[in-house]
C-alpha positions, 0 to 999 in steps of 0.5 A: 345580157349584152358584153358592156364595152367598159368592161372590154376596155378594161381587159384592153388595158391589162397584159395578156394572161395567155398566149395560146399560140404564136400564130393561126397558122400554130393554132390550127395545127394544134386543133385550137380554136380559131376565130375570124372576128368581124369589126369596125377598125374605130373599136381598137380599144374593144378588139383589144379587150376581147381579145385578151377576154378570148385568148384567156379562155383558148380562143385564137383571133384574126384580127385583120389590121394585125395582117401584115400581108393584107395592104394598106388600102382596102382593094380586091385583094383585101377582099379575097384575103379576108374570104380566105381567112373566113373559111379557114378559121373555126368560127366567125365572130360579129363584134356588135357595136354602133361603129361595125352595124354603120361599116361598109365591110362589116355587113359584107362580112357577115353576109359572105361568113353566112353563105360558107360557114354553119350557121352555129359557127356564126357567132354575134357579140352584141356589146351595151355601151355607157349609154346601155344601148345594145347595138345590132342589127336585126338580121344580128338576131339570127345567130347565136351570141357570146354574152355576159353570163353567171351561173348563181348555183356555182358562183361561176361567171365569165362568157357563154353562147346562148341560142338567139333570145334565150339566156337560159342552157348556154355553154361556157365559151372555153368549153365550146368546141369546133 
């Protein structure tokens, strides 16, 4: 089940419960889990909100209009910077939405991600939006995804991975590991 993008605008609004660590740079020394998320710079509201959703389960992100050091205008530099953070960080995640399927740099992304990441450290959010649209791509379909899940045996609910079309076997995302 697609992650509904009301629902991450909602934890967009709520303060931080967390704070995992201070930095990436922090959170790599601590063995945290660290993670490059792909985007469409139009989806703040959503970024906002997963990150809070992944902050609260362990998860450090890279969020590149965060970045200080990556220029103002997209140029060359923008482009290594962002391979470098790639791979050095855990895990790649493609925040699947309308805005970062139709993006120039999104697909890039993901492609380069493909080509120096393990595939299962490849990671699709594919999100529904008001309209239940779920949004992606189909090469999207390859990677394993973070959804929506619960668990009626233990009452639990929150966000798993699951292997692509298949809900069933998943593991909870805070107990994921590098």
């Amino acid at each position: 089940m697609a992650i509904k993008q009301r629902d991450l605008r909602s934890a967009a609004t709520r303060t931080p419960r967390v704070v995992i660590a201070k930095s990436l740079n922090e959170a790599l020394s601590k063995s945290h889990q660290t993670a490059f998320l792909c985007h469409s710079h139009k989806d703040k509201a959503l970024v906002n909100g997963l990150q809070n959703l992944l902050n609260e389960n362990g998860w450090n992100l890279y969020i590149d209009w965060l970045d200080e050091e990556l220029p103002a205008s997209p140029d060359k530099n923008t482009a290594s910077n962002i391979k470098n953070k790639i791979g050095q960080l855990n895990w790649f995640l493609f925040l699947a939405t309308a805005n970062s399927t139709d993006s120039r740099w999104c697909p890039w992304e993901i492609g380069y991600a493909d080509a120096v990441k393990k595939h299962e450290n490849i990671l699709i959010i594919p999100t529904e939006d008001d309209s239940g649209r779920w949004h992606g791509n189909e090469y999207l379909q390859l990677y394993r995804q973070i959804t929506d899940a619960s668990n009626q045996t233990t009452k639990k609910s929150g966000y798993a991975v699951f292997d692509p079309k298949s809900n069933q076997g998943g593991t909870w995302i805070e107990n994921l590991k590098y």
